[in-house]
Residue frames as qw, qx, qy, qz and C-alpha x, y, z in Angstrom:
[[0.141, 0.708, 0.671, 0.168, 144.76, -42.75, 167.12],
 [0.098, 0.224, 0.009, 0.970, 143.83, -38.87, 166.57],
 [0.086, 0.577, 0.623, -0.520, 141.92, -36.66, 168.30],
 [0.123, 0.442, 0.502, 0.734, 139.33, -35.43, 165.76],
 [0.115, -0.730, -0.451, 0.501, 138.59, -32.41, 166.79],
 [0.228, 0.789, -0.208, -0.531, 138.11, -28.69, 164.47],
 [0.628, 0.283, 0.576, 0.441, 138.05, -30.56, 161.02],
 [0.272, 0.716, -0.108, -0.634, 138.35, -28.09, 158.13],
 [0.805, 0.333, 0.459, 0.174, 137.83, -28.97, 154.72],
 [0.089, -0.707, 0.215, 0.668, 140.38, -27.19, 152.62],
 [0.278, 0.547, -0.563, -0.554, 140.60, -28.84, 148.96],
 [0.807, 0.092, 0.565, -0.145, 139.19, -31.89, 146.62],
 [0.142, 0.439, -0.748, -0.477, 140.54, -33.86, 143.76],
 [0.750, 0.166, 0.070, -0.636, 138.79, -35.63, 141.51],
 [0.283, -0.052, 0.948, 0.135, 138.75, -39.72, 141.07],
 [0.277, -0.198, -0.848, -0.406, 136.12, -41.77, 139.09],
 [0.631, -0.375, -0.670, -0.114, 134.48, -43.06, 141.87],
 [0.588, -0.559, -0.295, 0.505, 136.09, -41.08, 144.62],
 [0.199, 0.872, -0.103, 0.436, 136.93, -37.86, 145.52],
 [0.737, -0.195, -0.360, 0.538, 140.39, -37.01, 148.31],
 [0.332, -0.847, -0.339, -0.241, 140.06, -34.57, 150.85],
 [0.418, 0.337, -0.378, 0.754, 142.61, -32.44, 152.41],
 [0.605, -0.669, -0.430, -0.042, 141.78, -32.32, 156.02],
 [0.200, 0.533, -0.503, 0.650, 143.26, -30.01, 158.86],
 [0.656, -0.512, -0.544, 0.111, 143.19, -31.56, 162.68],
 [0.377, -0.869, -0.107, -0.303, 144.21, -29.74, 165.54],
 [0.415, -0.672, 0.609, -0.071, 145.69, -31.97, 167.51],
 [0.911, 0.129, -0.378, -0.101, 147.16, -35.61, 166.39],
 [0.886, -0.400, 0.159, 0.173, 149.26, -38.11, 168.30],
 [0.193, 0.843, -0.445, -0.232, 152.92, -37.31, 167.51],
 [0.080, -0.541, 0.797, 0.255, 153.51, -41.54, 166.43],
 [0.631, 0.277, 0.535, -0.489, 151.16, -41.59, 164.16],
 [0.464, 0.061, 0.599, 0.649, 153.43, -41.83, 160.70],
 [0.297, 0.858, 0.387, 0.161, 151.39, -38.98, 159.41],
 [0.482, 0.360, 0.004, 0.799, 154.12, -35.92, 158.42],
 [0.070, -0.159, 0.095, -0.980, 151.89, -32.89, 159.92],
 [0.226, 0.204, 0.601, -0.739, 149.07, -31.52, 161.21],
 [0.428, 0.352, -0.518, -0.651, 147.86, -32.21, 157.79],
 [0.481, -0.085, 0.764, -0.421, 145.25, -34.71, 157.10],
 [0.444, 0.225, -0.507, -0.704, 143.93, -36.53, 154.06],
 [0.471, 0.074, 0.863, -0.167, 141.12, -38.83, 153.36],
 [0.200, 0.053, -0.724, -0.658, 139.90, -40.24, 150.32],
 [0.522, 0.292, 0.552, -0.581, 135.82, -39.89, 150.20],
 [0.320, 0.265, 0.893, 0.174, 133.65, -41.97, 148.09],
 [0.105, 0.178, -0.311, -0.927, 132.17, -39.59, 145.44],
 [0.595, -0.274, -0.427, -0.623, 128.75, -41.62, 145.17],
 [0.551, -0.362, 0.551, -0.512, 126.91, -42.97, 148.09],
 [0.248, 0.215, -0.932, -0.150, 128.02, -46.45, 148.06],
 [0.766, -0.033, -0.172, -0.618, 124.90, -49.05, 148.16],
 [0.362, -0.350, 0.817, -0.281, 124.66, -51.59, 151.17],
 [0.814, -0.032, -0.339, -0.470, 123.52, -55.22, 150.90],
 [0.775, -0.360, 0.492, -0.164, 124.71, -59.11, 152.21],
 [0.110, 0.663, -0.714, -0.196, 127.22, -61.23, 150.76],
 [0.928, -0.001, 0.178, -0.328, 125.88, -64.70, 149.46],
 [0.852, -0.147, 0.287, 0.413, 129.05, -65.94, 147.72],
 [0.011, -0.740, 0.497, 0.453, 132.31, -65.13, 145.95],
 [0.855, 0.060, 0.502, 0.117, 133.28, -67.14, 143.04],
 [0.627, 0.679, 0.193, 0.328, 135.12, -67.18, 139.81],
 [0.547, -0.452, -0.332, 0.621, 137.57, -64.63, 141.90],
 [0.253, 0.165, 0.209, 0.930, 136.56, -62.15, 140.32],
 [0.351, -0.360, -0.479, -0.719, 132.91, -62.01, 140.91],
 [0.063, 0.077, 0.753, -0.651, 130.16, -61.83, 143.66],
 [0.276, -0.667, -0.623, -0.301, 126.47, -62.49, 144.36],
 [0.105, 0.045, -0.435, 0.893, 125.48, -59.79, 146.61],
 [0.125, -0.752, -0.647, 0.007, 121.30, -59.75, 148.15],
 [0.016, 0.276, -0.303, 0.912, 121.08, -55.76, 148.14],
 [0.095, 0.012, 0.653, -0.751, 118.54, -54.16, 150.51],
 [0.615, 0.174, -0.072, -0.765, 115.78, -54.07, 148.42],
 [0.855, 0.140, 0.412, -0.283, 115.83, -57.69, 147.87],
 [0.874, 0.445, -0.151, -0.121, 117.54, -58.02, 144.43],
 [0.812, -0.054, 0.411, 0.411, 120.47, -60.32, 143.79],
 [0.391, 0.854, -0.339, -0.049, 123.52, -58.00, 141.87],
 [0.911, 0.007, 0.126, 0.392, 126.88, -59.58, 140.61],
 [0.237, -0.938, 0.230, 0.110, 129.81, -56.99, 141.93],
 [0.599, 0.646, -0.356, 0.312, 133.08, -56.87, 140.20],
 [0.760, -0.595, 0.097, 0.242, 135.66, -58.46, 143.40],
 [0.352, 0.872, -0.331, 0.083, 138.88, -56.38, 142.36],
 [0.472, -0.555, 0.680, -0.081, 140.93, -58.44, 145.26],
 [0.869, 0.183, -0.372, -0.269, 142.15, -62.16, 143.25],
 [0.150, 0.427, -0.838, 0.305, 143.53, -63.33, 146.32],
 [0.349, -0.250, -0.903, 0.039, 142.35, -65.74, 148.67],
 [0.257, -0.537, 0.057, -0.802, 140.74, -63.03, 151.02],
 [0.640, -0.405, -0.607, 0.241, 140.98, -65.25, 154.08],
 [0.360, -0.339, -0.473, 0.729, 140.05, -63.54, 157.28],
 [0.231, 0.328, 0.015, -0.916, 137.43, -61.32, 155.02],
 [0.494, -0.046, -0.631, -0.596, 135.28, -63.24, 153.49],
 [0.196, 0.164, 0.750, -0.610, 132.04, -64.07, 155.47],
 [0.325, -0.317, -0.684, -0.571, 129.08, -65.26, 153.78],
 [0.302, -0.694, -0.618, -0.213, 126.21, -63.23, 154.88],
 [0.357, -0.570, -0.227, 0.705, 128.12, -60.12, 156.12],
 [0.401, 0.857, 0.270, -0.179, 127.26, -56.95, 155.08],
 [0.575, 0.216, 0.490, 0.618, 128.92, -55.06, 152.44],
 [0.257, 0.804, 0.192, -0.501, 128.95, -52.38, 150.35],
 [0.623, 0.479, 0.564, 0.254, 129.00, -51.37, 146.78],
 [0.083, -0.588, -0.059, 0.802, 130.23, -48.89, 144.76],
 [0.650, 0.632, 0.372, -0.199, 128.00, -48.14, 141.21],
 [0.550, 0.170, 0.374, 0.727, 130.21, -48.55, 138.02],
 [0.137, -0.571, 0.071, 0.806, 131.02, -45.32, 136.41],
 [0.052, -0.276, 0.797, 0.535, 130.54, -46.95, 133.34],
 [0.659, 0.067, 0.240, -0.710, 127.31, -47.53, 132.05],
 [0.907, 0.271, -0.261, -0.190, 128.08, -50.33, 129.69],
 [0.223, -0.435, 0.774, -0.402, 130.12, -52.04, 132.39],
 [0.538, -0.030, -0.833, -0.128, 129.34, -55.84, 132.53],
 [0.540, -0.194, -0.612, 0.545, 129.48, -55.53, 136.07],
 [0.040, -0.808, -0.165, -0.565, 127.29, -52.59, 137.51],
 [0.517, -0.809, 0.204, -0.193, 128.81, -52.45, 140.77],
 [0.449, 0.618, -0.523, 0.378, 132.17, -52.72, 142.53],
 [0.854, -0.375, -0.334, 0.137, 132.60, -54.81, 145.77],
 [0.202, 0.703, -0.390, 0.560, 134.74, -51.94, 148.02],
 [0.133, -0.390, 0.658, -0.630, 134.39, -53.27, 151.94],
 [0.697, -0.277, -0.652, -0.111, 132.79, -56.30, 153.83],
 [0.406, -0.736, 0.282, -0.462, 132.15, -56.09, 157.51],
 [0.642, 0.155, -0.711, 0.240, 134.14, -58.46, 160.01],
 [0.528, -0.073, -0.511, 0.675, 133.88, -58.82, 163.45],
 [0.096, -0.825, -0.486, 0.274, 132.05, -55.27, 163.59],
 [0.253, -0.608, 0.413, 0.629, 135.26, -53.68, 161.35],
 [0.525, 0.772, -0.006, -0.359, 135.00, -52.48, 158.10],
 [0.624, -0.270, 0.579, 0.449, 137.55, -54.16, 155.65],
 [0.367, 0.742, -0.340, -0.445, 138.66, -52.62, 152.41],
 [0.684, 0.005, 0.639, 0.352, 138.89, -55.34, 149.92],
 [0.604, 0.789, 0.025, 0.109, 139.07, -53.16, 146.69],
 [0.829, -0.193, 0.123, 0.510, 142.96, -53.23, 145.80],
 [0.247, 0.751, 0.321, 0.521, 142.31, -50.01, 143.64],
 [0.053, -0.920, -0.073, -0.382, 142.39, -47.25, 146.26],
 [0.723, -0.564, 0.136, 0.376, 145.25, -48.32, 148.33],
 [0.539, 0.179, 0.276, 0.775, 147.37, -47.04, 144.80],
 [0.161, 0.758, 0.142, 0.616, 145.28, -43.71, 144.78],
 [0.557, -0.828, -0.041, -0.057, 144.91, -42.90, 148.18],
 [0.775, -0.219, 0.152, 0.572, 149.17, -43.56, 148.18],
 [0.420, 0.490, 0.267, 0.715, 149.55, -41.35, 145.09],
 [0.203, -0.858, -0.271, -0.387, 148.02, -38.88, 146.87],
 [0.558, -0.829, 0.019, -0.001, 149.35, -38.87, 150.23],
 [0.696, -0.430, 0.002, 0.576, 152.43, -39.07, 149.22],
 [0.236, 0.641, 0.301, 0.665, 152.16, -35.80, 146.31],
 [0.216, -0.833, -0.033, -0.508, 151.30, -33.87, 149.75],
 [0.105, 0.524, -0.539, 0.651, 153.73, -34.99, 151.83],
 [0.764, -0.481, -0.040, -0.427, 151.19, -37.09, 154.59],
 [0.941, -0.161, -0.118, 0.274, 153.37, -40.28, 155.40],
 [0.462, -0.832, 0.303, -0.040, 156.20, -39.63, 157.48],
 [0.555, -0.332, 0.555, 0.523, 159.59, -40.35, 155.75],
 [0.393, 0.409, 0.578, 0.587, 158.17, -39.70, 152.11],
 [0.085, 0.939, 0.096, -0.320, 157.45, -35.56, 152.68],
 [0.010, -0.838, 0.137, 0.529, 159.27, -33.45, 150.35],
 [0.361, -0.089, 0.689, 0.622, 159.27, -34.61, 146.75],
 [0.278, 0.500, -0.055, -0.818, 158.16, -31.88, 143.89],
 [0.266, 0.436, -0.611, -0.605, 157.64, -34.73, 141.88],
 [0.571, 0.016, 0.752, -0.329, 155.10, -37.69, 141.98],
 [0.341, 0.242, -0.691, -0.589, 154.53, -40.14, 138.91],
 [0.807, -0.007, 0.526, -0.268, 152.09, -43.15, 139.07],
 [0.870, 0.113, 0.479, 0.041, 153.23, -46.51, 137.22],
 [0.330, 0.819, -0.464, -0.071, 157.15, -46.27, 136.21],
 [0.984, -0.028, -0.105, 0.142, 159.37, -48.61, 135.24],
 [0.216, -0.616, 0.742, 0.153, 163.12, -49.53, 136.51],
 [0.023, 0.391, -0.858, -0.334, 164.05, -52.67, 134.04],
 [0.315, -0.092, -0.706, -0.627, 161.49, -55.18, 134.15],
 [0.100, -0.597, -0.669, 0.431, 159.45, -54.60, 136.96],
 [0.003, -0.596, -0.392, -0.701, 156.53, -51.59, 136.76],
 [0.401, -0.171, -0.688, 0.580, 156.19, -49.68, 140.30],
 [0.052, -0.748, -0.656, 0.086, 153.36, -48.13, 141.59],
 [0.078, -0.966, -0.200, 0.147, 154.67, -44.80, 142.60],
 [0.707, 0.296, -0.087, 0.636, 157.91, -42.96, 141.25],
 [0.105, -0.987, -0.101, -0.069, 158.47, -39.64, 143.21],
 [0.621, 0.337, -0.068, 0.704, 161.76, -37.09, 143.12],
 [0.340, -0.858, -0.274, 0.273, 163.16, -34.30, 144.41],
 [0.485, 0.814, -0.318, -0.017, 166.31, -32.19, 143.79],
 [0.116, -0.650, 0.720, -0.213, 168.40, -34.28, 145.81],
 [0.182, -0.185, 0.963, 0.069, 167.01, -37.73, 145.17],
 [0.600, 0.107, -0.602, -0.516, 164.92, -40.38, 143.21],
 [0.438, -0.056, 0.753, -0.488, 162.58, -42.98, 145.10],
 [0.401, -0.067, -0.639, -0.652, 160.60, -45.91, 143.74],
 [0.371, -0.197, 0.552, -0.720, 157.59, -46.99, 145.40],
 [0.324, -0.096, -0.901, -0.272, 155.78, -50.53, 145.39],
 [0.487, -0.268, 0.019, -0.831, 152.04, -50.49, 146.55],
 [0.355, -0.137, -0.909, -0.171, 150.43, -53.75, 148.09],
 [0.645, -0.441, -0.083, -0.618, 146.88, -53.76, 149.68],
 [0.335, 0.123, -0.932, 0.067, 146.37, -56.07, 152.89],
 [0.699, -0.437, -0.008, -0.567, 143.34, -57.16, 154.40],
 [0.743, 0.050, -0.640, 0.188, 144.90, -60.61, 155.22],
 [0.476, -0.636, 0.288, -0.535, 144.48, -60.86, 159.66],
 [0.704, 0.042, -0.702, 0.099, 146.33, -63.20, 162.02],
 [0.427, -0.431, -0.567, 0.557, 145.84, -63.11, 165.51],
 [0.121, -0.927, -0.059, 0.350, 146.29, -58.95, 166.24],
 [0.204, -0.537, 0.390, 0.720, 148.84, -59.06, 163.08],
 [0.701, 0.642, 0.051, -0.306, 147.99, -57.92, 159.37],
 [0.558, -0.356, 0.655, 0.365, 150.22, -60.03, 156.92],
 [0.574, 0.678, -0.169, -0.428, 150.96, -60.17, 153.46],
 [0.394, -0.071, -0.657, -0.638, 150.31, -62.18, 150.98],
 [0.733, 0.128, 0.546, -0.384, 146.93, -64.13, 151.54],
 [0.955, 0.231, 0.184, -0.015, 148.37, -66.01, 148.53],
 [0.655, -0.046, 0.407, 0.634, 151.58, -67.33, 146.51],
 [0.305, 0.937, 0.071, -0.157, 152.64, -64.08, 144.73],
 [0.739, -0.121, 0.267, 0.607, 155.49, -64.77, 142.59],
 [0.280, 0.754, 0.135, 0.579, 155.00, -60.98, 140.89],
 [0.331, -0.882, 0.216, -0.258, 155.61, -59.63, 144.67],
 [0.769, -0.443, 0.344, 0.309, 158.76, -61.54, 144.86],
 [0.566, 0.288, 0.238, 0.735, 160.18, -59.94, 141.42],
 [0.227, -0.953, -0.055, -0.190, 159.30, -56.47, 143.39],
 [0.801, -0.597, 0.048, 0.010, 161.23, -57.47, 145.77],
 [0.759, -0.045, 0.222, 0.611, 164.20, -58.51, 143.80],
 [0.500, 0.681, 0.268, 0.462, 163.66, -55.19, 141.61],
 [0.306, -0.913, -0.167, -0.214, 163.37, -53.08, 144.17],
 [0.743, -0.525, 0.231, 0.345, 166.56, -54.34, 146.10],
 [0.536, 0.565, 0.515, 0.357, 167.92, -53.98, 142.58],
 [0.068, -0.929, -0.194, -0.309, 167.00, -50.11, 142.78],
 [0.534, -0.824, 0.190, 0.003, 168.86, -49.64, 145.97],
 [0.705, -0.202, 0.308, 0.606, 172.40, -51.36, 144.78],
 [0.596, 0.379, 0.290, 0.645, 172.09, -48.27, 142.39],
 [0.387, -0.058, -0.181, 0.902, 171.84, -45.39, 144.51],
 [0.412, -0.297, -0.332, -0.795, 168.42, -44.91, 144.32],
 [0.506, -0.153, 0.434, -0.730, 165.39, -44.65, 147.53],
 [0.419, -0.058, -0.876, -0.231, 163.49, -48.18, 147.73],
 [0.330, -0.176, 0.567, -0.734, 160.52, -48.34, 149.20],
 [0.321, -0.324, -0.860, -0.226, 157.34, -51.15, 149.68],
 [0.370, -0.005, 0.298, -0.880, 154.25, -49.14, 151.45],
 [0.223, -0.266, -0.924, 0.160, 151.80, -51.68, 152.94],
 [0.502, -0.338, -0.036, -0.795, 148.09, -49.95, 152.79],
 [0.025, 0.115, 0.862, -0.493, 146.37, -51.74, 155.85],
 [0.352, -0.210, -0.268, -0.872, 142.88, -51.52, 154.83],
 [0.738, -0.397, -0.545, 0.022, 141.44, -53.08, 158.18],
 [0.188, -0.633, 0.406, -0.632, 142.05, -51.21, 162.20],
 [0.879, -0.435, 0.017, -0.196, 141.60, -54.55, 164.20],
 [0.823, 0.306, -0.192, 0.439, 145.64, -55.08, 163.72],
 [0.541, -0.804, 0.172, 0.177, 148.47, -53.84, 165.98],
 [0.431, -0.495, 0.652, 0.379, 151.73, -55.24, 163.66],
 [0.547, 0.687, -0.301, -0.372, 152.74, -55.64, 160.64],
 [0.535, -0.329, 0.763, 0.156, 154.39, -59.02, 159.43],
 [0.600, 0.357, -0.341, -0.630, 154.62, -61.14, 156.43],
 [0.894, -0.082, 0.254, -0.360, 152.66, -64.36, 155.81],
 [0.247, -0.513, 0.821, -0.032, 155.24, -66.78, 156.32],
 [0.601, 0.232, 0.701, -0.307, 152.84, -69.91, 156.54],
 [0.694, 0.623, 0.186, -0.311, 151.23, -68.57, 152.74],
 [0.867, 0.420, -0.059, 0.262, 154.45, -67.98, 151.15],
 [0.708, -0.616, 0.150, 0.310, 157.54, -68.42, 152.75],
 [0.717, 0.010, 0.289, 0.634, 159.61, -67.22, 149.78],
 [0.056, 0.749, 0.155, 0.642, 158.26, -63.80, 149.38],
 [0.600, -0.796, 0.043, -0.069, 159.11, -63.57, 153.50],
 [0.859, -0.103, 0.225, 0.448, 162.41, -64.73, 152.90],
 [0.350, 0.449, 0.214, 0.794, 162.92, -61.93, 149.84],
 [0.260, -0.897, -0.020, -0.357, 161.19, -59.07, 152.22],
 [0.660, -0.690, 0.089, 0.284, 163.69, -60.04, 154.84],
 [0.707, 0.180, 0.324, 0.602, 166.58, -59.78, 152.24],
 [0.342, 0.631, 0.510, 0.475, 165.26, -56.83, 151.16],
 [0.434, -0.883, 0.098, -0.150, 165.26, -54.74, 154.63],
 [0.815, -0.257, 0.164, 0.492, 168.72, -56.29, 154.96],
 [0.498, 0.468, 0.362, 0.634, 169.55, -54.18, 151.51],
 [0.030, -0.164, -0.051, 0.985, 168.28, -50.95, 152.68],
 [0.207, -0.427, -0.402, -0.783, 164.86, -51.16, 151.25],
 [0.251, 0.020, 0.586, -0.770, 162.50, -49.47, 153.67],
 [0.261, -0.248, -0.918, -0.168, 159.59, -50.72, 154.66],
 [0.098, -0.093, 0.080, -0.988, 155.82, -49.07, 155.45],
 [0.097, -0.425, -0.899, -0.035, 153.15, -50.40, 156.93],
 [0.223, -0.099, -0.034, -0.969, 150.40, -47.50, 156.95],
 [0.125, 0.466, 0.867, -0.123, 146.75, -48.61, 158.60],
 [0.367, -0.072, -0.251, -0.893, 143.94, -46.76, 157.01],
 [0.344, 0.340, 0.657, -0.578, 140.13, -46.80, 158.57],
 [0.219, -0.249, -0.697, -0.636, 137.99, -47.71, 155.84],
 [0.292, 0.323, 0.747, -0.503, 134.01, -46.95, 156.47],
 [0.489, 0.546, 0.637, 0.237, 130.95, -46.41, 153.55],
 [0.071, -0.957, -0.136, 0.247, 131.99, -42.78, 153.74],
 [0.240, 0.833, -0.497, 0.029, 135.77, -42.38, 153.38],
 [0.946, -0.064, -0.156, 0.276, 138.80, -43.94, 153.84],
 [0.058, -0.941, 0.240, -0.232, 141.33, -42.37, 156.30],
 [0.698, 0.235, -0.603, 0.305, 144.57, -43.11, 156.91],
 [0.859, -0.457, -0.219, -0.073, 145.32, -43.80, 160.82],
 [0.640, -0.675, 0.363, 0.057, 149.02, -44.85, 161.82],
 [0.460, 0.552, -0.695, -0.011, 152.22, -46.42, 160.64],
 [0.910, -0.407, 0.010, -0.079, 152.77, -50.07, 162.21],
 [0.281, -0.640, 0.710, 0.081, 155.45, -51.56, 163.99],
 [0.792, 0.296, -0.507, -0.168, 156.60, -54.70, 161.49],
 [0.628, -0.389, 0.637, -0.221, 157.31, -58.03, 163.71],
 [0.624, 0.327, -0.706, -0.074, 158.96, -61.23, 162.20]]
């Protein structure tokens, strides 16, 4: 953890719905996977709008009871199984479409667990990345003058491309909220597109090119990183293949709350 102490705000970039904050700490833990004394956190540009979670359904969709009483139907961006976050009749929060003629006037961004905030929008684990790694935050990805978002290598499309003069890196995003014991795991469902990452990525690396898979943690009640054997045992099988190959592997926890979202720590990864 860091010691937040002497914050300075130094610089904001604009998002839809969010805005990402260039923070300076003082002091930080020195194995915390964060590059520098440099700090970034991605703040919610409208004040997001609490209520109580009556059901999911249709996976795309929620009833939500805000505070005032009415009943709203929130766009659920996650279309996994969201075991180990989903809790009828836990609070929540909302963030108000941008869009006025949106079907959907709200966005379904965090659900409380336990007394922990969970990030179940899959959306800002790709900006909040784009970002931190354009400035150098994460600790092995500093120093590339170049940062693209959604490039392709043959027939796979990868979240983040970034360069330098001395080398080329592709980068594969994947949210996880998914909790087992004290470890966060990925998938919380059969994902047979994150097992043609996997192959693409490995792929990448037999040509002389950086491979990486950065695991946003969007949940602090976790200690390790692993992947969910049990859900699908053939996308654990291709990550293990894959770290055999050379691609690297990043688990990155980030503190979600109705304010911001800050990143935290790199985990240790445990098969």
């Amino acid at each position: 953890m860091l010691n937040q102490w002497w914050v300075y705000r130094q610089n904001t970039y604009a998002f839809p719905q969010y805005r990402i904050v260039n923070y300076f700490y003082r002091t930080m833990t020195i194995d915390s996977g964060l590059a520098s004394i440099k700090k970034k956190t991605m703040e919610f540009k409208q004040k997001l709008v609490h209520g109580i979670l009556l059901k999911r359904y249709k996976r795309f969709l929620a009833d939500i009871k805000l505070d005032s009483g009415e009943v709203v139907v929130a766009h659920c961006t996650n279309s996994g199984t969201m075991k180990s976050c989903l809790e009828v009749g836990a609070e929540v929060y909302l963030s108000p479409a941008a869009d006025p003629n949106r079907k959907t006037k709200f966005t379904w961004e965090m659900i409380k667990i336990n007394g922990s905030w969970v990030g179940i929008n899959t959306a800002n684990p790709n900006q909040l990345a784009h970002e931190l790694v354009a400035l150098g935050q994460i600790k092995g990805l500093e120093g590339y003058t170049e940062v693209r978002r959604e490039v392709t290598f043959g027939d796979s499309r990868f979240d983040i491309y970034a360069k330098n003069e001395t080398e080329e890196c592709f980068i594969e995003v994947k949210n996880v909220s998914l909790k087992d014991g004290n470890i966060a795991k990925f998938p919380d469902a059969v994902t047979t597109r994150g097992q043609k990452h996997l192959e693409t990525l490995m792929e990448v690396k037999k040509q002389g090119i950086r491979a990486v898979m950065l695991y946003i943690i969007q949940r602090t009640d976790v200690e390790a990183f692993s992947a969910a054997e049990d859900i699908d045992p053939e996308y654990a099988r291709k990550l293990k293949l894959a770290m055999a190959a050379g691609v690297e592997v990043i688990p990155l926890m980030v503190e979600v709350s109705p304010h911001d979202i800050i990143p935290i720590s790199t985990l240790p990864i445990s098969f």
